[in-house]
TIVEXRO-150020 format. One record per residue (C-alpha): x, y, z; residue number from 1. Coordinates in Angstrom, 1 decimal, always signed. Layout:
BEGIN
c1  c2  c3  pos
X  Y  Z  NUM
...
//
This chain:
BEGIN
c1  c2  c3  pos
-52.6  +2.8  -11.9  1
-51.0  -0.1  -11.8  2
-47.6  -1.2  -9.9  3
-46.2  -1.6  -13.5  4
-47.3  +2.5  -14.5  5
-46.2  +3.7  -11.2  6
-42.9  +2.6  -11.6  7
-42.9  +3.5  -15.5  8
-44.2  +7.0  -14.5  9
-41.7  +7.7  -12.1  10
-38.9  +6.5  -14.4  11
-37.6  +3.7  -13.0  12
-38.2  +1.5  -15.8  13
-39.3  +1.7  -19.6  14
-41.8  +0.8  -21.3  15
-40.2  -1.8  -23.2  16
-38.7  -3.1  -20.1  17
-42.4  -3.5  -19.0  18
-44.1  -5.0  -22.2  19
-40.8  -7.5  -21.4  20
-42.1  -8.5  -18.0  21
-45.4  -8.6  -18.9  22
-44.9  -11.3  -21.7  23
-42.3  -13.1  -19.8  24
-44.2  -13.4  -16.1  25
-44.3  -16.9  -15.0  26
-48.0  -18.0  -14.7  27
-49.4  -15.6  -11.5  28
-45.8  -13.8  -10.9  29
-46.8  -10.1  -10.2  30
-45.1  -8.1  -12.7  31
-43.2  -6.1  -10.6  32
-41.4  -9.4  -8.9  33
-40.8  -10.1  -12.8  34
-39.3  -6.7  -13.4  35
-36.8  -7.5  -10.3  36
-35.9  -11.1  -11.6  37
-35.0  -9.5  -15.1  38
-33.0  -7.2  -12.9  39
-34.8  -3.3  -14.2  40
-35.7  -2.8  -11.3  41
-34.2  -3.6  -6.9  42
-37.0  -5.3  -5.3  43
-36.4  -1.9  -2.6  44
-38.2  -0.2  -5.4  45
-41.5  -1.9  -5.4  46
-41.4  -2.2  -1.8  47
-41.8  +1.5  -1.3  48
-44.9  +1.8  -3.9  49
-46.1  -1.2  -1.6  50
-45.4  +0.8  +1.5  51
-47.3  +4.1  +0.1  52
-50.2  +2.4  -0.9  53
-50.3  +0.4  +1.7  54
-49.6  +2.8  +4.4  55
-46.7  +0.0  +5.5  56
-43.8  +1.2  +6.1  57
-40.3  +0.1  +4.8  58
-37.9  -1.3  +7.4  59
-34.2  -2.0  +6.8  60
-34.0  -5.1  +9.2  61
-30.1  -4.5  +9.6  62
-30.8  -1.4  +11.7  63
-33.8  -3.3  +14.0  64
-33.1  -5.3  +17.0  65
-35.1  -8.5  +17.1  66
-36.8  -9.8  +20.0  67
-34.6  -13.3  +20.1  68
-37.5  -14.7  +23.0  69
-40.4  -13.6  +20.6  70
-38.5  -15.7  +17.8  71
-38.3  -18.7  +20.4  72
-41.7  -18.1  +20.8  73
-43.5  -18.2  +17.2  74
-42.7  -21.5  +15.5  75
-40.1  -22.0  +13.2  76
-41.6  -24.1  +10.4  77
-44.1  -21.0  +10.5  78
-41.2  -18.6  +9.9  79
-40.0  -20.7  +6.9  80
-43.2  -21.3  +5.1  81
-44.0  -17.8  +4.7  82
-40.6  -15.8  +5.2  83
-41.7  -13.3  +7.7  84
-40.0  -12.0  +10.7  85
-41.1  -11.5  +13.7  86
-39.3  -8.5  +15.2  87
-40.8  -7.3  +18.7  88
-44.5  -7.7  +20.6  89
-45.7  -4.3  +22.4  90
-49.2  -4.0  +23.8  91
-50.2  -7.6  +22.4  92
-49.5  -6.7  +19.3  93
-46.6  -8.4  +17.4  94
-44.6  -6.5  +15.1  95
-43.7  -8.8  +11.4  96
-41.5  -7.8  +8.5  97
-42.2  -9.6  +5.2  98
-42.0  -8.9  +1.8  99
-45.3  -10.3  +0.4  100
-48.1  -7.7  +2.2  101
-50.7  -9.8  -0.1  102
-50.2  -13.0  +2.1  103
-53.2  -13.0  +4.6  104
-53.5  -16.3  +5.0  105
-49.6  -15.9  +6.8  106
-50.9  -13.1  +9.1  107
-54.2  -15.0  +10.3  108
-52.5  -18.2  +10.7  109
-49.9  -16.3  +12.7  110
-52.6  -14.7  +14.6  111
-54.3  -17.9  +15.6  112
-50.5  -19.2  +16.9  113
-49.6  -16.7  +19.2  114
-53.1  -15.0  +19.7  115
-51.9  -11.5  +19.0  116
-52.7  -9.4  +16.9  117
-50.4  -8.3  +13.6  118
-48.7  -5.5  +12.2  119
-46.7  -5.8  +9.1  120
-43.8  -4.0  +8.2  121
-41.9  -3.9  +4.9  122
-38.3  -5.6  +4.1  123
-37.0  -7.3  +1.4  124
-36.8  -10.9  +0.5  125
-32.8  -10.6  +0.9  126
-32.9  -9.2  +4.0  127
-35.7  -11.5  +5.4  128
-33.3  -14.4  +4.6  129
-30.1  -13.3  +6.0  130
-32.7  -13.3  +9.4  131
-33.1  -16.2  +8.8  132
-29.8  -17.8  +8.4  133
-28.6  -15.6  +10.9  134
-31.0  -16.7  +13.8  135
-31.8  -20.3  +12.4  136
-28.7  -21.5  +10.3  137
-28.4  -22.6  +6.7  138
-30.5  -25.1  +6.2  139
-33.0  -24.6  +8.9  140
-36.2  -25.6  +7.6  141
-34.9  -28.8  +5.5  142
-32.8  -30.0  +8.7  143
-36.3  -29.7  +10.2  144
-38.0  -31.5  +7.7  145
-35.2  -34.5  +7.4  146
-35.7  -34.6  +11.3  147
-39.5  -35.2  +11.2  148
-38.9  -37.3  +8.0  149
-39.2  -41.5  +9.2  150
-37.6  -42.1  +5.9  151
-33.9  -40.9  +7.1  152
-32.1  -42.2  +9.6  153
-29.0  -41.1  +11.0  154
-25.9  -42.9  +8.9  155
-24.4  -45.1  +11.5  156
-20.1  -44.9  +11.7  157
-19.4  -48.8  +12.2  158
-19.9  -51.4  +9.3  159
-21.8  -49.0  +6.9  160
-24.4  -51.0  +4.2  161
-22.9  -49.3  +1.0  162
-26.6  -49.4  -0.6  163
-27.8  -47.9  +2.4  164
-25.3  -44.7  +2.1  165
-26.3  -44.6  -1.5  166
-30.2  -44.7  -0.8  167
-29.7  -42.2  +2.2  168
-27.4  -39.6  +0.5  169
-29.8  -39.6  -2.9  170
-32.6  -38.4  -0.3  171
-34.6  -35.4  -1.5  172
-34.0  -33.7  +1.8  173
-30.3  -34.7  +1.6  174
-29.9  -33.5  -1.6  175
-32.0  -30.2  -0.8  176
-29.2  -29.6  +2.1  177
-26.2  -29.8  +0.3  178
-27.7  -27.8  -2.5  179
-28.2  -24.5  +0.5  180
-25.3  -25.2  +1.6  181
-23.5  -24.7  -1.9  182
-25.8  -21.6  -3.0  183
-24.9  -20.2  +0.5  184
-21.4  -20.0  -0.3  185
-21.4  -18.8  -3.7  186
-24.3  -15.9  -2.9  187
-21.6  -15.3  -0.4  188
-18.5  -14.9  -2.7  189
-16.4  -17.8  -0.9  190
-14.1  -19.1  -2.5  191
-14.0  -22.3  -0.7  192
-16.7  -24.5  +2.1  193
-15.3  -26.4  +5.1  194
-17.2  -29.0  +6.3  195
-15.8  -30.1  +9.8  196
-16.7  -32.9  +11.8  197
-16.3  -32.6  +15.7  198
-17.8  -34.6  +18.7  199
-21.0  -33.7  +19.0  200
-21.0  -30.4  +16.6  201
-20.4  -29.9  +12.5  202
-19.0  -26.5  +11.8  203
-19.5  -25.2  +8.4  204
-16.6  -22.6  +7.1  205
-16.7  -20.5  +4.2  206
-13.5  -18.7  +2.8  207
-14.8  -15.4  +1.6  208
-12.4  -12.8  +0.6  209
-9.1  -15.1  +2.0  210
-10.9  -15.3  +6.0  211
-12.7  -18.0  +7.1  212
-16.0  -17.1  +8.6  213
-18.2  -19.8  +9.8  214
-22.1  -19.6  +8.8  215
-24.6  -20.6  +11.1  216
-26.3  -23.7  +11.0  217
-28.8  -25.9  +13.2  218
-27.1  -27.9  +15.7  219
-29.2  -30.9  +14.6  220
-27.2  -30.9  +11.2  221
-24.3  -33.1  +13.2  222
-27.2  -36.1  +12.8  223
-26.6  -36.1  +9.0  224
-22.8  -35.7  +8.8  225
-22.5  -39.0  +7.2  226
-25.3  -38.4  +4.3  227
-24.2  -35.3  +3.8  228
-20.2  -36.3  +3.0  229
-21.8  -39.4  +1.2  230
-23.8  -37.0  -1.0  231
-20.6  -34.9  -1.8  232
-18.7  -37.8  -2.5  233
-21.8  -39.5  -5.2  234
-21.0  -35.7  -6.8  235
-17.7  -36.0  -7.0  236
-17.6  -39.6  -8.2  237
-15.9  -40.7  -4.9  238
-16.0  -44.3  -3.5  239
-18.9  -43.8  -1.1  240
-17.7  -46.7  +1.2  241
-14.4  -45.6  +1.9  242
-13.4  -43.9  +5.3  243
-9.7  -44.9  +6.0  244
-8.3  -42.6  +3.1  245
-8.2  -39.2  +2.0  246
-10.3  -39.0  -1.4  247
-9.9  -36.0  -4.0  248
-13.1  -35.0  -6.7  249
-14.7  -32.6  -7.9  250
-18.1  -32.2  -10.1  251
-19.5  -29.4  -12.1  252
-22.9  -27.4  -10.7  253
-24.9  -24.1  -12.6  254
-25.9  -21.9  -10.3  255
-27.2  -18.2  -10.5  256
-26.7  -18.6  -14.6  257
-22.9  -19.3  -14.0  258
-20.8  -22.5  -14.3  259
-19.3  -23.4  -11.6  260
-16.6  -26.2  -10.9  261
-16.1  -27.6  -7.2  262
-12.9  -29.2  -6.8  263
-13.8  -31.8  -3.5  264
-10.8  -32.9  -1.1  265
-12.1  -35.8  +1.9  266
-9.8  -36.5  +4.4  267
-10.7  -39.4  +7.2  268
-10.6  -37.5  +10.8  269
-10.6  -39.0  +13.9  270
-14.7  -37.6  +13.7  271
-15.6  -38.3  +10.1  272
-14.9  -37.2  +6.9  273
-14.1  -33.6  +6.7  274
-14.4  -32.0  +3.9  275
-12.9  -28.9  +1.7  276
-14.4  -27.9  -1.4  277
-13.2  -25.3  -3.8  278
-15.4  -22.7  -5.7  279
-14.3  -22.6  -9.3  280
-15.9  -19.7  -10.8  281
-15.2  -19.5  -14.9  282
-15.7  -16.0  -14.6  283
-12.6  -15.1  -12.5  284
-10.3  -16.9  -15.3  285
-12.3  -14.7  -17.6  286
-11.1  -11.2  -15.9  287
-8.5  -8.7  -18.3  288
-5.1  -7.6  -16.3  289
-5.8  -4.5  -15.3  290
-9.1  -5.5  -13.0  291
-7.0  -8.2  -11.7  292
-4.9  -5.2  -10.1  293
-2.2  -4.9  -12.4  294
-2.0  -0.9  -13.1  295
+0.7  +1.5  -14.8  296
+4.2  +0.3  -15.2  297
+3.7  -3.3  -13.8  298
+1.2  -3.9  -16.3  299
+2.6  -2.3  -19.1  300
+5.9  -4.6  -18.4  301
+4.3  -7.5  -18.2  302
+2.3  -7.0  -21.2  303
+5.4  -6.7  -23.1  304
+6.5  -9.7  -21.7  305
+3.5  -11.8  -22.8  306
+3.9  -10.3  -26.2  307
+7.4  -12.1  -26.4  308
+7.5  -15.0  -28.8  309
+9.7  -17.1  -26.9  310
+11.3  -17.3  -22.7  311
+10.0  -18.2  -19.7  312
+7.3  -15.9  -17.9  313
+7.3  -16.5  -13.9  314
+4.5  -15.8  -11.4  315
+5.6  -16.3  -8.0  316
+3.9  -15.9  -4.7  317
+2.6  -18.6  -1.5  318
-0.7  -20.6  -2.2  319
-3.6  -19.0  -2.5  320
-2.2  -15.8  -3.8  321
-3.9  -15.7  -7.0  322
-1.4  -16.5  -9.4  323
-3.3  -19.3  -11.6  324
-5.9  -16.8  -12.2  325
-3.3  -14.3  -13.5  326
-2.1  -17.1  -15.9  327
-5.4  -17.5  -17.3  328
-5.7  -13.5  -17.5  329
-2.4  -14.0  -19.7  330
-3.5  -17.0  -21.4  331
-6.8  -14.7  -22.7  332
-4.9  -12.2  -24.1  333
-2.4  -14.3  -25.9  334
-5.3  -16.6  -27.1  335
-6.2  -16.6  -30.9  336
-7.1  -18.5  -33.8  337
-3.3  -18.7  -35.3  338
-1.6  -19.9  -32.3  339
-1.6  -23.4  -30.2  340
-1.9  -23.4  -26.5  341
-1.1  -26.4  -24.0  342
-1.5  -26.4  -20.3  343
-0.2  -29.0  -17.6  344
-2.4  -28.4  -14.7  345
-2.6  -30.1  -11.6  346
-5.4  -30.4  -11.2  347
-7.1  -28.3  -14.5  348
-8.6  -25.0  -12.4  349
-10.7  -23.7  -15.1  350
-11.7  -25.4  -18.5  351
-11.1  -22.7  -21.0  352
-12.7  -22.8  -24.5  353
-9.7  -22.7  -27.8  354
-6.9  -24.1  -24.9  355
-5.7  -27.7  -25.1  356
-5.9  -28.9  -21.2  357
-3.8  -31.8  -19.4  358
-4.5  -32.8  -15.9  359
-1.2  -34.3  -13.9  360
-2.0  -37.8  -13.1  361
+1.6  -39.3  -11.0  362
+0.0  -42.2  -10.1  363
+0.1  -43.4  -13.5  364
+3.2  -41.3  -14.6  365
+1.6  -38.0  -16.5  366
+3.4  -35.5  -13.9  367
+4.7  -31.8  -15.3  368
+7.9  -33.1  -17.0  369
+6.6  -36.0  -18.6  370
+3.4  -34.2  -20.4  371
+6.1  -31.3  -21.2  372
+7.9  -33.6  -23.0  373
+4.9  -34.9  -25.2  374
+3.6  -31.4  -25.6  375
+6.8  -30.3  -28.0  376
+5.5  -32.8  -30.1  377
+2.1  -31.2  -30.6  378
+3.5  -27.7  -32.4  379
+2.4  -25.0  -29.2  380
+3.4  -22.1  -29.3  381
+2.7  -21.1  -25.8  382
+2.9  -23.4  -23.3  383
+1.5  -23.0  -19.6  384
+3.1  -25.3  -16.5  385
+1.1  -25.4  -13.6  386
+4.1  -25.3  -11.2  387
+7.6  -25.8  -11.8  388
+7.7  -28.3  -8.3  389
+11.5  -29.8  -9.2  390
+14.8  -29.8  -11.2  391
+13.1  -32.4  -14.4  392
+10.2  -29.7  -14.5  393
+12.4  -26.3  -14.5  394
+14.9  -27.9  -17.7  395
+12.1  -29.5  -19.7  396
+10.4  -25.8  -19.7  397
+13.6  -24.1  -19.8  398
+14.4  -26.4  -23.2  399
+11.0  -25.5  -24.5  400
+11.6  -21.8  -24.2  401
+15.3  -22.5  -25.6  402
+13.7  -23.7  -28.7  403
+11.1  -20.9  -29.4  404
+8.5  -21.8  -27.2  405
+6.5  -18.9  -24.7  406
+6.2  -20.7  -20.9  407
+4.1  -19.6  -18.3  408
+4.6  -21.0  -15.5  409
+4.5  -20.7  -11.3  410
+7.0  -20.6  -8.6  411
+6.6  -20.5  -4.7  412
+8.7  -17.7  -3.5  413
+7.9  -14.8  -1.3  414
+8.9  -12.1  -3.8  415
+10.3  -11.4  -7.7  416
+14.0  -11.6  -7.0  417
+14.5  -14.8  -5.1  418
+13.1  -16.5  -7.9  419
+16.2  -16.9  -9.7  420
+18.1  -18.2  -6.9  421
+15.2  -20.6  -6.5  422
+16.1  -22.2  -9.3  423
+19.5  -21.7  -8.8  424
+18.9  -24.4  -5.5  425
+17.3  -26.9  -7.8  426
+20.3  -27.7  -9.6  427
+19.4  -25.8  -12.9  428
+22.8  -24.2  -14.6  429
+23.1  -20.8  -14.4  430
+23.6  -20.4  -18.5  431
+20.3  -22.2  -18.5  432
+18.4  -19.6  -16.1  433
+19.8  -16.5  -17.6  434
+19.1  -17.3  -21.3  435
+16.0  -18.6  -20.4  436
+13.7  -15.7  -18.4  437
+12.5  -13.1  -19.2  438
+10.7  -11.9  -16.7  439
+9.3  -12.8  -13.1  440
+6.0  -11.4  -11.7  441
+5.4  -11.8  -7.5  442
+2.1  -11.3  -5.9  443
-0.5  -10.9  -2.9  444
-4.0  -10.2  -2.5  445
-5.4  -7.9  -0.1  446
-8.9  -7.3  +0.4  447
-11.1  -4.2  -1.3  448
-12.5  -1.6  +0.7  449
-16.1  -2.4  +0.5  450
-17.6  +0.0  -1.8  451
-21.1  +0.7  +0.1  452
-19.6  +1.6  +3.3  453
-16.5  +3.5  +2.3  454
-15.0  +6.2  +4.1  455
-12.9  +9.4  +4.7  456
-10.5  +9.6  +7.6  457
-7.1  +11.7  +8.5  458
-4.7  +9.1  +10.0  459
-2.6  +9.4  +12.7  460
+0.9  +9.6  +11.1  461
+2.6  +8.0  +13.9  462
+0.8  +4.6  +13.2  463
+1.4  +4.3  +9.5  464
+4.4  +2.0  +8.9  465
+7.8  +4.1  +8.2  466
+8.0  +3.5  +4.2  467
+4.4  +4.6  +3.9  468
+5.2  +8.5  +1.8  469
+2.3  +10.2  +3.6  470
+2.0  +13.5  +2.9  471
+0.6  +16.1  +6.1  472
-3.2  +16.1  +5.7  473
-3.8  +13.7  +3.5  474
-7.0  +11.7  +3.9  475
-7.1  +8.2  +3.6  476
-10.5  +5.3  +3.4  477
-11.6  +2.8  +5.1  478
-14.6  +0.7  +5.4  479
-16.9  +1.6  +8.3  480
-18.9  -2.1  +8.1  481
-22.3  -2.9  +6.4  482
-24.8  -6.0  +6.0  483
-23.2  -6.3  +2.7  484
-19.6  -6.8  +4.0  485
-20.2  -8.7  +6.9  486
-19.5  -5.7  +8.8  487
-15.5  -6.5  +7.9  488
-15.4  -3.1  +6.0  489
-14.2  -5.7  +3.4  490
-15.6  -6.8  +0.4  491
-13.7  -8.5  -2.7  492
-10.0  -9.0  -3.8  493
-7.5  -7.9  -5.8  494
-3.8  -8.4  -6.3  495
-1.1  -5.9  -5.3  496
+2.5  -7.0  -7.9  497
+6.1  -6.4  -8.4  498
+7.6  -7.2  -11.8  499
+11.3  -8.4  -12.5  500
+12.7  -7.7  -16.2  501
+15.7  -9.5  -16.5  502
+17.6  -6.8  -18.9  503
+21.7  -8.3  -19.5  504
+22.8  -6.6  -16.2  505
+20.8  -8.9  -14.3  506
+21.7  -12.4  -16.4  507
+25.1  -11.4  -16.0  508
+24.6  -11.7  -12.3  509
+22.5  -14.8  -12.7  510
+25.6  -16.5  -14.4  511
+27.7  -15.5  -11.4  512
+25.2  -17.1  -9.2  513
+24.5  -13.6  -7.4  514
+22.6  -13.3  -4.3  515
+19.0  -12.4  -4.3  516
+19.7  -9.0  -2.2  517
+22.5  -8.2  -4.7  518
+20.4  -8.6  -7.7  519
+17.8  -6.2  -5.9  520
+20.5  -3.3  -5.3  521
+20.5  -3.4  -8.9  522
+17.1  -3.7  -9.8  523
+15.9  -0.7  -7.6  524
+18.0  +1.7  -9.6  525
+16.2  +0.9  -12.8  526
+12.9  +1.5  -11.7  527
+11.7  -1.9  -10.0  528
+9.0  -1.2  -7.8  529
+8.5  -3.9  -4.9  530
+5.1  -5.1  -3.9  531
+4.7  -3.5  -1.2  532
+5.0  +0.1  -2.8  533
+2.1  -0.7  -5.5  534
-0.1  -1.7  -3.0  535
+0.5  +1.8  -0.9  536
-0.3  +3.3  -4.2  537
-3.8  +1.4  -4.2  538
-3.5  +2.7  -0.7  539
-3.9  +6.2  -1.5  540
-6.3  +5.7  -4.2  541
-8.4  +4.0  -1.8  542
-8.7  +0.9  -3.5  543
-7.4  -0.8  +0.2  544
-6.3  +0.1  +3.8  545
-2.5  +0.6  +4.9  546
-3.5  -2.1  +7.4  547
-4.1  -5.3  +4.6  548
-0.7  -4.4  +3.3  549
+1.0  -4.8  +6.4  550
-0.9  -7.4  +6.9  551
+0.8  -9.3  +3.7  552
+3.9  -7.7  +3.2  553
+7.1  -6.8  +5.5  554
+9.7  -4.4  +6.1  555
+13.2  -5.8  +5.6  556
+14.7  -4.1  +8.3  557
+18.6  -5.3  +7.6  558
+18.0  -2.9  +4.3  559
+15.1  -1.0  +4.5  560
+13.3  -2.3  +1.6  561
+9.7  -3.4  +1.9  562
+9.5  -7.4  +0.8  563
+6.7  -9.5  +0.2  564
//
């Protein structure tokens, strides 16, 4: 039988899943590779067949120790063309993992370069690359290609010819680099790259899951700091020849059937440009509330609060903490046909479809108060304010929620209930702030335990934190480390809240200019639940670890209540 029949026999696809392949196989693609790329099948399934009919087995290369001397030994360019692995040599026979047995024209050329003989094992292609990357960096073969290439030359710092930078950025191999280097990060889930220039090193950074991890790359990739930055900055329609001044960008990239916008931020260092580039994935600003983290009473408050026609809707929290992306997750459930939206942005995050969009330009006067202004002249009926930054900001969006309007808007403060007295310090009236809110939302993110390597264990009561209600016996998870977390234990995000509903208790003590700590003796009565209990509930539904919300959160010790 063939591959395709095996794997319809044994029930791991259907038979129109396979007349689908068949029709849609790219000129000599083996079906089975086709089935994979539609995603019926994990390439771990047609391995195995490979592997019984073969007699080969099937490795899992994050369990194997590789022989770093034989990889020294076998050359590189040989390693890249045909994605193989060389994992150990015993008895003069060398031991290589690929995922293409059919390639014999790989195994006799490898025989002829190391005069050994082979003996193939079984891994797949994702596994084979993360080798790679791992033992050569990201990058390695095109590095090695730009280096035997006569046609690029190393970008010199002093006096640059602007055509020259131009000619030696739009390089195939140039181009090629920048483009693993972007895939990298998003197969990686980052959420920003660093790009940092040092003497005689470039250190590449991703931001995956809020830690910065750096990535592997040749040490040869410092040569073509200069194109590389010069490339990123043609993308971002930067001024290629500037190098005295920070520059900020951004361009727009499809990758993995997903648009993705990189927002780009140059700043001249004593070494070059270094550079920080945000992933912008359209798909986060697409998720509902509740997979944002937002669960039981939090959400059901704050869903009441969005369903308000009028007020002012707060999301507080440090940079970084997620609170555009709640915004949008608002925005999307507010959004349809009979009502007008307007944001003021700064800069525009996402580019969602039925939302009028305003980026803050100061330099030639658009800032948050001044496109505020304009917008009540264009009917919305909810408005969104990227940040309210200063006292003009806070009473233009207070007067818009004064006169019917639904804002949305963001505030740096560490947790719901200083918020008010945030304002307070700006200057705005107290009348104002009362009659104005109507609720405040705070939040953090804390890291997911990573679902493929999650597991059972009975703590040690004496090291949970004191406001942790553990009950005797109770198990909690954790994440033991995999290939597919890093080994962190860690994979993905999600927020962990505390909502403020201002009820006429609480604007009463507004108007009296009360202190934040007074305002939460109050709250807590009513049922206001601080951050750092809902994420000890995700706790114990093993969503995360005791030790990410410590990590985010504090105990007030003065009063015993948990703060963000």
């Amino acid at each position: 039988m063939s591959l395709g029949e095996v794997l319809l026999e044994r029930r791991k696809i259907t038979a129109e899943q396979l007349q689908q392949a068949l029709e849609d196989r790219k000129g000599s693609e083996r079906v089975e590779k086709c089935l994979a790329r539609l995603g019926f099948i994990e390439e771990r399934d047609y391995l195995e067949i490979y592997g019984e009919q073969l007699s080969i087995p099937v490795v899992d290369l994050s369990q194997i120790t590789i022989d770093e001397e034989l990889l020294e030994a076998i050359p590189s360019k040989a390693v890249h063309r045909y994605r193989l692995i060389p994992i150990d040599k015993h008895n003069g026979t060398i031991r290589v993992a690929t995922s293409n047995p059919f390639d014999l024209y790989a195994f006799d050329e490898l025989r002829m370069l190391t005069g050994a003989k082979i003996e193939t094992v079984l891994a797949t292609e994702e596994e084979i690359s993360r080798v790679i990357k791992q033992y050569y960096g990201v990058g390695g073969q095109t590095i090695e290609d730009m280096i035997d290439s006569s046609t690029v030359e190393v970008v010199r710092e002093h006096d640059p010819d602007n055509a020259d930078l131009i000619e030696q950025a739009q390089e195939a191999t140039v181009v090629k680099l920048v483009n693993e280097i972007l895939l990298e990060a998003i197969r990686e889930r980052a959420s920003d790259i660093h790009i940092e220039p040092y003497e005689d090193d470039l250190v590449i950074r991703y931001r995956v899951d809020g830690v910065l991890q750096t990535t592997n790359v040749p040490p040869e990739i410092r040569r073509f700091h200069a194109a590389i930055v010069s490339r990123i900055k043609i993308l971002s329609n930067l001024n290629i020849a500037e190098k005295r001044l920070p520059q900020d960008g951004g361009f727009k990239i499809k990758a993995q059937n997903r648009d993705i916008d990189l927002r780009v931020s140059i700043i001249p260092t004593v070494y070059g440009g270094a550079v920080v580039m945000r992933i912008l994935d359209k798909q986060n600003a697409m998720m509902s509330l509740d997979r944002l983290g937002l669960m039981g009473r939090t959400l059901e408050n704050f869903e009441h609060l969005i369903d308000q026609p009028y007020g002012i809707i707060l999301v507080t929290g440090p940079t970084g903490s997620g609170k555009t992306t709640t915004l949008y997750a608002a925005l999307n459930v507010v959004k349809n046909d009979t009502i007008k939206i307007l944001t003021i942005e700064d800069p525009v995050e996402y580019y969602i479809d039925g939302i009028q969009q305003v980026g803050v330009k100061t330099h030639i006067g658009l800032t948050f108060a001044s496109a505020l202004r304009s917008f009540l002249r264009h009917d919305p009926d909810v408005i969104l304010v990227g940040e309210i930054r200063d006292l003009d900001t806070a009473e233009v969006a207070i007067n818009a929620s004064l006169t019917g309007h639904l804002v949305f808007s963001t505030l740096h403060t560490n947790d719901a209930v200083t918020a008010t007295t945030r304002l307070l310090d700006m200057g705005v009236e107290p009348f104002l702030v009362s009659s104005s809110i109507t609720g405040i939302l705070a939040q953090r993110l804390v890291r997911c335990i990573c679902r493929f390597c999650k597991e059972e264990y009975l703590p040690d009561p004496s090291q949970l934190p004191r406001d942790f209600k553990y009950e005797p016996g109770q198990k909690l998870f954790r994440g033991k480390g995999c290939r597919d977390c890093r080994n962190t234990g860690y994979r993905g995000r999600l927020g962990i809240y505390e909502i403020l509903m201002i009820d006429e208790e609480i604007r009463e003590m507004i108007l009296r200019r009360a202190s934040a700590g007074e305002i939460l003796r109050v709250a807590r009565p009513g049922g206001h639940e601080l951050m750092r209990e809902d994420g000890f509930v995700k706790v114990a539904k093993g969503i995360t670890t005791v030790e990410e919300i410590h990590r985010v959160t504090k105990i007030d010790m003065s009063s015993g209540d948990a703060k963000g």
